[in-house]
C-alpha positions as CSV (number, residue, x, y, z in Angstrom):
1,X,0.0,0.0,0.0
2,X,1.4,3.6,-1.1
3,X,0.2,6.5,1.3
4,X,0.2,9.9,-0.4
5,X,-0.7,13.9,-0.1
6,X,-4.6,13.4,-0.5
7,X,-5.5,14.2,-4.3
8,X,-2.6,12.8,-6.1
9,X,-3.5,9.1,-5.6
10,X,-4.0,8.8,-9.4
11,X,-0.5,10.1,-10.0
12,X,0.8,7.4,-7.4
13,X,-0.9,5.0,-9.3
14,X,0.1,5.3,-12.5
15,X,3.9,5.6,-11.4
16,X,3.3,2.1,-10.2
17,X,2.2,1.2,-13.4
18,X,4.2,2.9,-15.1
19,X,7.7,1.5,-13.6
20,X,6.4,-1.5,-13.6
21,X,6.2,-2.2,-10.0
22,X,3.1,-3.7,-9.4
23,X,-0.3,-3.8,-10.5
24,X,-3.0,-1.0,-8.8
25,X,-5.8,-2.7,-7.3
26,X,-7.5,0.4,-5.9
27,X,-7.5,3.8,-4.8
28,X,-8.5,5.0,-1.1
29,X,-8.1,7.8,0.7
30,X,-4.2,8.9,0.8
31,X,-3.8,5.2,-0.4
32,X,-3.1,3.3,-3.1
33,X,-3.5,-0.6,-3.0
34,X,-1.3,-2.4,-5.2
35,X,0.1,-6.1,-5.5
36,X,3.8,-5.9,-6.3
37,X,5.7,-7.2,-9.2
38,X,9.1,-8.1,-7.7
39,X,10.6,-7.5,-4.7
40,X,9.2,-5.0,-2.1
41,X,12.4,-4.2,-1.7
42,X,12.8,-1.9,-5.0
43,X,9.5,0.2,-4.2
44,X,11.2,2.9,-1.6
45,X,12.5,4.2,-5.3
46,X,8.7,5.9,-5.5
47,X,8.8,9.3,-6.0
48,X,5.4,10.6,-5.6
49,X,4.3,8.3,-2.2
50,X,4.7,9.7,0.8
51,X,5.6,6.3,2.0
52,X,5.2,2.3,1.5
53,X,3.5,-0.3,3.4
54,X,3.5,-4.2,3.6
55,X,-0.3,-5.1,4.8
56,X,-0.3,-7.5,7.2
57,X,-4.0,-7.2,8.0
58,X,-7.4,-5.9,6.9
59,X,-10.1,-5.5,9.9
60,X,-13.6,-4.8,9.0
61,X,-16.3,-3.7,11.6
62,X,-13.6,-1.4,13.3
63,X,-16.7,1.3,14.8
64,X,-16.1,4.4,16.7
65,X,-17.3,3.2,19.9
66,X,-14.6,2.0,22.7
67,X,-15.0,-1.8,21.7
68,X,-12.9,-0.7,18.6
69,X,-9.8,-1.2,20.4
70,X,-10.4,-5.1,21.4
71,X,-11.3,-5.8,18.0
72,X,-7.7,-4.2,17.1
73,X,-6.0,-6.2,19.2
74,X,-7.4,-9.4,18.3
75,X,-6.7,-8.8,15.4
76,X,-2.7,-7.9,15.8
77,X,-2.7,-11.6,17.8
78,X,-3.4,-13.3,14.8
79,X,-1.2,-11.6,12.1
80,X,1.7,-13.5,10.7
81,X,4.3,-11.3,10.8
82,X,6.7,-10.6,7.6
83,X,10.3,-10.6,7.8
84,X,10.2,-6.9,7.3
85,X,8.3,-6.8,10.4
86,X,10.7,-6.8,12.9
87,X,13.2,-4.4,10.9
88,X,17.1,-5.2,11.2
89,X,18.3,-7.4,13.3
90,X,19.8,-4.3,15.1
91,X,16.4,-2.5,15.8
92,X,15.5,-1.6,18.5
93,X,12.0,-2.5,18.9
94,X,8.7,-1.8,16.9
95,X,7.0,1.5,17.1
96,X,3.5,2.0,16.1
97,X,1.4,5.4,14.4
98,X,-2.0,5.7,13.9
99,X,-4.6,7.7,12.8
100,X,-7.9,7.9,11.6
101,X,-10.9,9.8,9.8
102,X,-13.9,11.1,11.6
103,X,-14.5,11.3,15.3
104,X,-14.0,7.8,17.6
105,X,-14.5,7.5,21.6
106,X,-11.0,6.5,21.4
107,X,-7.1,8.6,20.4
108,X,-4.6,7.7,18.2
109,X,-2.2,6.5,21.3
110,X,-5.0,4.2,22.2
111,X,-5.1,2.4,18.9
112,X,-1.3,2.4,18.8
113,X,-0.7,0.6,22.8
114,X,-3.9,-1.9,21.6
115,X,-2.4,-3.5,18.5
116,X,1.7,-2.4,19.8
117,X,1.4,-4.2,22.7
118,X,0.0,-7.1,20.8
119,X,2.3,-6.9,18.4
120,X,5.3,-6.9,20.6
121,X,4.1,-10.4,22.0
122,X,4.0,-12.0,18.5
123,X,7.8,-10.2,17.3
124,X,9.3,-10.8,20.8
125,X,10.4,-7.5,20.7
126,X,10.2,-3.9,22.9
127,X,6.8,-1.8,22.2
128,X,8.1,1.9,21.8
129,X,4.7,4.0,22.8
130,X,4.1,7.3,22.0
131,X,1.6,8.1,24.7
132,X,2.3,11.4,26.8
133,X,4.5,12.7,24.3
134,X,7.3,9.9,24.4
135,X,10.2,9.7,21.2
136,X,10.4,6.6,20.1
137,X,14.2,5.7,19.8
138,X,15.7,5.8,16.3
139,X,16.0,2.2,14.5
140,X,12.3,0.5,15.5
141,X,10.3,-1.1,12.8
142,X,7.8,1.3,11.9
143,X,4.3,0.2,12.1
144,X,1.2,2.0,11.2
145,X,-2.5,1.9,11.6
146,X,-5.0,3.5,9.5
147,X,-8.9,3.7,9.9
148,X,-11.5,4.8,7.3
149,X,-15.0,4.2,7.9
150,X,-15.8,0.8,10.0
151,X,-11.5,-0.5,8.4
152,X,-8.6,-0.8,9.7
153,X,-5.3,-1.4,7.9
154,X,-2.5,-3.1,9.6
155,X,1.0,-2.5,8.1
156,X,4.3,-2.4,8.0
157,X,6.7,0.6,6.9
158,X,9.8,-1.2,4.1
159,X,11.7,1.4,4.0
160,X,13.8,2.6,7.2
161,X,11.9,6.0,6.9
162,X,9.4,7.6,5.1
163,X,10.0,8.0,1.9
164,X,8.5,11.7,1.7
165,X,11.9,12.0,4.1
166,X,14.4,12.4,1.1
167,X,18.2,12.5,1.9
168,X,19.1,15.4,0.2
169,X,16.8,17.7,1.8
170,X,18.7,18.4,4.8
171,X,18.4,22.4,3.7
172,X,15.3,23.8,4.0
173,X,13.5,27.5,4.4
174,X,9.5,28.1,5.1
175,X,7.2,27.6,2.6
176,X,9.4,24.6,1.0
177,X,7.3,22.0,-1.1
178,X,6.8,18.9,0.0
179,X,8.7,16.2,-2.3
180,X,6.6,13.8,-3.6
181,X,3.7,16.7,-4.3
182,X,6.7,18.3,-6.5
183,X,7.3,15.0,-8.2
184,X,3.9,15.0,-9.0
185,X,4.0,18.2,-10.4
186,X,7.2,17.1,-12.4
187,X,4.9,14.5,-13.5
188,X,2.4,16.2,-14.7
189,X,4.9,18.6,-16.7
190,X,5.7,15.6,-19.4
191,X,9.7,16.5,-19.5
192,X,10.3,13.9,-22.1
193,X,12.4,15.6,-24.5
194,X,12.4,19.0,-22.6
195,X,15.2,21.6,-22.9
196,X,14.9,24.1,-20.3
197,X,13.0,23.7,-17.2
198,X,12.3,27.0,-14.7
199,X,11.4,27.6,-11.4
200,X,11.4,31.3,-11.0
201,X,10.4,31.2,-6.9
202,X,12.6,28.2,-6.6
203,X,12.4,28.2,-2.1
204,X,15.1,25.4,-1.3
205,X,15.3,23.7,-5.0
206,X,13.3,20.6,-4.1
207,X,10.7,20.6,-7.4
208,X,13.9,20.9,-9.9
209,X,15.2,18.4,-7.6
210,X,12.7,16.1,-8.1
211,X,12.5,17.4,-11.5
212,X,15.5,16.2,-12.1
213,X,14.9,12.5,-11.7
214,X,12.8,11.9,-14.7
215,X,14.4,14.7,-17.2
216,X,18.2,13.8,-16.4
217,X,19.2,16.0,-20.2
218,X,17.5,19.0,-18.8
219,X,18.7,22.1,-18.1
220,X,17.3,22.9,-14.9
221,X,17.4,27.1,-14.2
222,X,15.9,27.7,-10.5
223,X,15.5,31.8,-9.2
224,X,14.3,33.0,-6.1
225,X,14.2,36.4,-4.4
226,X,15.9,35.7,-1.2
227,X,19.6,34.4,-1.3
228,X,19.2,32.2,1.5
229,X,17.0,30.1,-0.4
230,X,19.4,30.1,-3.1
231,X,22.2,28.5,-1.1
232,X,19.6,26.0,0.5
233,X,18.7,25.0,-3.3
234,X,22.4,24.9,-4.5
235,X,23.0,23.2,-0.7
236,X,20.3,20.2,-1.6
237,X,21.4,20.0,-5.1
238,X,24.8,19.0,-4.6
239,X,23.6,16.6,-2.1
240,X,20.9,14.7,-4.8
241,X,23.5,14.6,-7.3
242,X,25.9,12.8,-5.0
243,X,26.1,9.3,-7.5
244,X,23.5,10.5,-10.0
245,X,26.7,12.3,-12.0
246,X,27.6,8.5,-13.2
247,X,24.4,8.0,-15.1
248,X,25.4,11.8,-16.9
249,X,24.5,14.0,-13.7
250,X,21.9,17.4,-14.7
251,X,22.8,20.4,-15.6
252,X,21.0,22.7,-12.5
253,X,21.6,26.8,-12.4
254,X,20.8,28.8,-9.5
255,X,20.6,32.3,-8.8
256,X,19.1,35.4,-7.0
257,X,16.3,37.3,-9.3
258,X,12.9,38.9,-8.9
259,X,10.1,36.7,-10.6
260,X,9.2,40.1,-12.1
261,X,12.3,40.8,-13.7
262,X,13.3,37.4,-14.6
263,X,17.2,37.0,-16.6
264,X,15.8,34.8,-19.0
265,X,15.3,35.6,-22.9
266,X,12.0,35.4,-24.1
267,X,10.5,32.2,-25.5
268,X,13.6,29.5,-24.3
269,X,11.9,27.8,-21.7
270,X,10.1,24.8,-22.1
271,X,8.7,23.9,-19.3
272,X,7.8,25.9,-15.8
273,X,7.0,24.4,-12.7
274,X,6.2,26.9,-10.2
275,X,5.1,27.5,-6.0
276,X,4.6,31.7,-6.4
277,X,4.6,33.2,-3.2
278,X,1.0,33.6,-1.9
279,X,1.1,35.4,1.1
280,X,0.4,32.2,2.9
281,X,3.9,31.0,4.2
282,X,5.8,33.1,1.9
283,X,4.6,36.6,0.9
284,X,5.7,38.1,-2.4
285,X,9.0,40.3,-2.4
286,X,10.1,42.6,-4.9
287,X,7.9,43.4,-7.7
288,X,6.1,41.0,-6.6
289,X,4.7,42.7,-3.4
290,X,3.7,45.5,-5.7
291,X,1.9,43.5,-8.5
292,X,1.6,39.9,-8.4
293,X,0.2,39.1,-11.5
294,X,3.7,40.6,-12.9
295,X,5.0,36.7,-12.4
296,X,2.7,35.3,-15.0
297,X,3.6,38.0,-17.1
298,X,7.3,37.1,-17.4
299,X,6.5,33.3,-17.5
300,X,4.1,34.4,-20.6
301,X,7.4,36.1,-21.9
302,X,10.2,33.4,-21.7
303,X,7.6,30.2,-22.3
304,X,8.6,28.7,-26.0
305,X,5.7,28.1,-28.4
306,X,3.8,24.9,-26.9
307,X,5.4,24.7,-23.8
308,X,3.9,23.9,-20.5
309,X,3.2,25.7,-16.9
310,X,2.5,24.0,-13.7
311,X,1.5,25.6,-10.8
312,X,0.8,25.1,-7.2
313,X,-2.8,27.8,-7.4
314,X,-5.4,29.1,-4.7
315,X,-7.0,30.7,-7.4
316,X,-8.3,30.2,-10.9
317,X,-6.6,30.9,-14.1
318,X,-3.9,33.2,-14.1
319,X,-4.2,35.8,-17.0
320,X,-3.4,34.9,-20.3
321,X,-3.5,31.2,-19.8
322,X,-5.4,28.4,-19.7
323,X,-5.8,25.2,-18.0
324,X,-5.1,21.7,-19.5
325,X,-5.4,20.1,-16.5
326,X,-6.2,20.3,-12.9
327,X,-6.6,18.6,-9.3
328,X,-7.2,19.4,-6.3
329,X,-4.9,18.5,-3.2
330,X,-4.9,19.0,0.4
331,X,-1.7,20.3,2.2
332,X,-1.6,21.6,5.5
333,X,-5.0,21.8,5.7
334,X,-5.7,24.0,3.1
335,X,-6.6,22.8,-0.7
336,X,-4.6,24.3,-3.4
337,X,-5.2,23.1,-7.2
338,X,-2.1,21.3,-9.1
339,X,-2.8,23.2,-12.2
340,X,-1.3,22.4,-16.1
341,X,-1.5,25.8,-18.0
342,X,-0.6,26.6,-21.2
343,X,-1.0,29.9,-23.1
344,X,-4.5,31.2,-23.9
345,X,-4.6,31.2,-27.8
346,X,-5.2,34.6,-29.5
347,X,-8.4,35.0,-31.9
348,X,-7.3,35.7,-34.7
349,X,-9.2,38.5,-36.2
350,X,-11.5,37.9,-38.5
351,X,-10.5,39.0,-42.6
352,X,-13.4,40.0,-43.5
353,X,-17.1,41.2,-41.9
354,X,-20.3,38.7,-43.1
355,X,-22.0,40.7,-45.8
């Protein structure tokens, strides 16, 4: 099961598919259910999850009343536990998260001691509980629980983190996109064959990071206002390119620039994948702060005939273009629209008037 940013489960999907990793039985809630085609072992490479699973059980009739919790419990009694259960032979324990949708009589912390402590039995290994605030030591096999309705998902975490967690991000600034929504928007940007890719309000570099994985012959131009954002891009960068450089590396640019006055000739750019500033986390700087819509002005300027825009939006349609296609996602509780623009087509004017 791949869990995801809620609104991107189709993309999850049909990276499955499309890496050949398995084949997608269904689509839930922040989940994807799929039945792999190899290994487990070679699906932490997924870009757009926020993380990977092994399901070890299914529990229906899971209600919201208190008896929710025995029913849990049984239920961790009986699974058979994988191999990537117990994590390394080093590890130093099991942990458990959970959470849920809609209201219950019972807490997350509840859930996780119920089927932990069970857990623990079957492994033969220390139960790491969160309740009252505790830290979980570093190293435990990463269980989770999930409920939707009157089911419960039991599972297992392959990887030794999340994988929304990437290594390279280790520099970061506010406002910063979360990696696997900017690998969906590098998705939905079709680099195949691409030249030029631009971020004009580039934060810490992660979506031409991401970018990067699936154009590798790109040239990959990122811009922000503020030069601490700059260094944490060029700080990341270095960092994701560590090994990548013997497959023929990417080509990434960095520098300090207003989106309103971007150093970029008009009509090279191929493709633009873009966060603007909207006041939210980050408010708009420069000539930005002045007039906002001056950002889609100098995308309209340096996009090349038949190129491609996507956008993290709050609101509709920027001005002159027009959307191709759109989805909406939620992220930090609020719910932004992935957007895929391309430029408005003039009318042409008509040669002649009807007689």
């Amino acid at each position: 099961m791949a869990r995801s940013v809620r609104g991107i489960e189709p993309l999850v999907a049909a990276e499955i598919r499309n890496s050949r990793q398995g084949r997608v039985r269904a689509l839930r809630h922040r989940e994807v259910w799929f039945e792999p085609a190899g290994s487990p072992a070679g699906l932490t490479g997924l870009r757009t999850a926020d993380d990977v699973l092994l399901v070890a059980a299914v529990v229906d009739g899971v209600g919201a009343a208190r008896a929710a919790l025995r029913r849990l419990a049984a239920a961790a009694r009986t699974i058979t536990c994988p191999p990537e259960a117990a994590g390394p032979p080093e590890a130093a324990g099991i942990e458990v998260s959970a959470s849920f949708v809609g209201r219950r009589a019972y807490t997350r912390f509840e859930i996780e001691d119920a089927v932990g402590t069970e857990l623990a039995r079957r492994l033969r290994a220390p139960y790491h509980s969160r309740a009252g605030g505790a830290v979980p030591p570093g190293g435990c096999a990463a269980w989770r629980v999930t409920i939707e309705g009157e089911r419960a998902v039991i599972a297992v975490r392959l990887a030794d983190r999340p994988l929304h967690r990437r290594a390279y991000k280790t520099a970061s600034i506010p406002g910063t996109l979360h990696p696997p929504l900017a690998a969906a928007m590098a998705g939905l940007a079709r680099l195949g064959g691409a030249g030029t890719v631009l971020d004009p309000c580039c934060g810490a570099g992660t979506t031409l990071i991401e970018a990067a994985a699936s154009a590798p012959g790109a040239r990959l131009l990122g811009l922000d206002h503020d030069p601490a954002a700059v260094a944490a891009a060029r700080a990341n960068a270095r960092r994701a390119e560590t090994g990548r450089t013997a497959h023929g590396g990417t080509r990434f640019r960095w520098g300090v620039s207003d989106a309103g006055r971007l150093p970029v000739a008009g009509g090279v750019v191929d493709r633009v994948l873009v966060n603007p500033p909207w006041g939210r986390q980050v408010p708009p700087a420069g000539l930005l702060a002045g007039d906002p819509d001056r950002l889609w002005r100098e995308i309209r300027r340096v996009l090349a005939p038949g190129g491609l825009v996507v956008a993290l939006s709050y609101d509709g349609d920027p001005p002159g273009f027009e959307t191709v296609e759109r989805m909406e996602v939620s992220l930090s509780g609020r719910h932004p629209v992935l957007a895929v623009l391309r430029l408005r087509e003039r009318r042409r004017a008509s040669r002649g008037r009807a007689g």
